[in-house]
C-alpha positions, 0 to 999 in steps of 0.5 A, a space after each residue: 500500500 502506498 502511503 505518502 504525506 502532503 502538507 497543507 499548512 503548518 497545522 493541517 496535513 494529509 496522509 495519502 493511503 492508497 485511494 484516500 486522503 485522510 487530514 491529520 492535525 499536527 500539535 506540538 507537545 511541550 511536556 517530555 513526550 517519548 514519542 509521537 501519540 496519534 489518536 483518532 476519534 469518532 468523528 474521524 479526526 485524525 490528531 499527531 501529538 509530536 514531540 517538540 523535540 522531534 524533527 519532521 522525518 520522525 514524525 512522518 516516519 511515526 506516521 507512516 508506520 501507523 498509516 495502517 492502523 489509522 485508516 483501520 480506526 478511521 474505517 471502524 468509526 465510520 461504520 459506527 456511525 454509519 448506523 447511529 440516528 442522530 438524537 432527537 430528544 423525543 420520547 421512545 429513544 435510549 439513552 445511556 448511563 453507566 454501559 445500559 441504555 434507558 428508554 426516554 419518556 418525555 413528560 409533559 406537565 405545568 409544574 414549575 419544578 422540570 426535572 429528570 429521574 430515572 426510574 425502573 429503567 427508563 429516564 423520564 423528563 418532565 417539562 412544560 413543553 414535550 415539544 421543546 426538544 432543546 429543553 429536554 436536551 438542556 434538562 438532560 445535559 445538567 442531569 448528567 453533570 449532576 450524576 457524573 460529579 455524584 459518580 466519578 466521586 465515588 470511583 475516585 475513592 475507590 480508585 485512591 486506595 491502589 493508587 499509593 503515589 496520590 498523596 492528597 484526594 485530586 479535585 474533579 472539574 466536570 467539562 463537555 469536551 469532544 475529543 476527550 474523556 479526561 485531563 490531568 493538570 499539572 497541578 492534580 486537578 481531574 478534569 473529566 467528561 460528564 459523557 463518560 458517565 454513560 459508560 460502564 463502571 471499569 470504563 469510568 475506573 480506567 479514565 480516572 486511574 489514567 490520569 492519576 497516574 499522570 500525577 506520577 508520570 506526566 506524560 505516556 512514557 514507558 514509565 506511565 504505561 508500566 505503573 497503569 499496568 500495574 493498577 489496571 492489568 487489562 486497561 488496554 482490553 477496557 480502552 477498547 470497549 470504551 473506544 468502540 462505544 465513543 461515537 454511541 456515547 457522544 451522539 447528541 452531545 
C-alpha cells in the first residue's frame, strides 16, 4: 500500500493511503513526550501529538508506520456511525448511563419544578413543553453533570486506595469536551467528561486511574504505561470497549 504525506499548512496535513486522503492535525507537545501519540476519534479526526523535540522525518516516519492502523480506526468509526440516528430528544429513544441504555419518556406537565429521574429503567423528563426538544436536551445535559460529579466521586475513592503515589484526594472539574474523556493538570486537578458517565463502571475506573497516574508520570512514557499496568492489568482490553462505544456515547452531545 502506498502511503505518502502532503502538507497543507503548518497545522493541517494529509496522509495519502492508497485511494484516500485522510487530514491529520499536527500539535506540538511541550511536556517530555517519548514519542509521537496519534489518536483518532469518532468523528474521524485524525490528531499527531509530536514531540517538540522531534524533527519532521520522525514524525512522518511515526506516521507512516501507523498509516495502517489509522485508516483501520478511521474505517471502524465510520461504520459506527454509519448506523447511529442522530438524537432527537423525543420520547421512545435510549439513552445511556453507566454501559445500559434507558428508554426516554418525555413528560409533559405545568409544574414549575422540570426535572429528570430515572426510574425502573427508563429516564423520564418532565417539562412544560414535550415539544421543546432543546429543553429536554438542556434538562438532560445538567442531569448528567449532576450524576457524573455524584459518580466519578465515588470511583475516585475507590480508585485512591491502589493508587499509593496520590498523596492528597485530586479535585474533579466536570467539562463537555469532544475529543476527550479526561485531563490531568499539572497541578492534580481531574478534569473529566460528564459523557463518560454513560459508560460502564471499569470504563469510568480506567479514565480516572489514567490520569492519576499522570500525577506520577506526566506524560505516556514507558514509565506511565508500566505503573497503569500495574493498577489496571487489562486497561488496554477496557480502552477498547470504551473506544468502540465513543461515537454511541457522544451522539447528541
Amino acid at each position: 500500500m502506498s502511503v505518502t504525506i502532503l502538507n497543507l499548512n503548518s497545522k493541517k496535513s494529509l496522509l495519502q493511503y492508497g485511494d484516500e486522503q485522510i487530514e491529520y492535525s499536527l500539535i506540538s507537545s511541550k511536556n517530555d513526550a517519548w514519542r509521537v501519540i496519534i489518536k483518532v476519534y469518532p468523528d474521524c479526526h485524525v490528531v499527531v501529538q509530536a514531540p517538540e523535540k522531534a524533527t519532521e522525518d520522525e514524525v512522518i516516519s511515526a506516521i507512516k508506520k501507523r498509516s495502517r492502523w489509522i485508516h483501520n480506526q478511521i474505517i471502524f468509526f465510520r461504520s459506527q456511525l454509519e448506523y447511529i440516528t442522530p438524537r432527537q430528544y423525543v420520547s421512545g429513544e435510549t439513552h445511556y448511563y453507566l454501559g445500559r441504555q434507558h428508554l426516554l419518556k418525555v413528560i409533559a406537565s405545568s409544574a414549575k419544578d422540570k426535572q429528570v429521574k430515572l426510574l425502573r429503567g427508563k429516564l423520564e423528563v418532565i417539562i412544560l413543553n414535550k415539544q421543546n426538544k432543546v429543553h429536554v436536551k438542556q434538562l438532560l445535559q445538567a442531569w448528567y453533570k449532576e450524576k457524573a460529579l455524584e459518580v466519578f466521586s465515588r470511583r475516585l475513592d475507590a480508585m485512591l486506595e491502589q493508587t499509593l503515589w496520590v498523596s492528597e484526594r485530586p479535585s474533579i472539574r466536570i467539562q463537555s469536551m469532544q475529543t476527550q474523556w479526561g485531563s490531568c493538570s499539572p497541578h492534580g486537578r481531574l478534569t473529566l467528561n460528564p459523557h463518560l458517565v454513560k459508560a460502564p463502571r471499569e470504563c469510568i475506573d480506567y479514565v480516572i486511574l489514567h490520569e492519576l497516574c499522570h500525577i506520577s508520570e506526566h506524560n505516556h512514557s514507558k514509565r506511565f504505561y508500566r505503573l497503569l499496568k500495574q493498577v489496571m492489568p487489562n486497561w488496554q482490553k477496557v480502552k477498547e470497549r470504551l473506544d468502540s462505544m465513543a461515537a454511541v456515547i457522544l451522539n447528541g452531545s
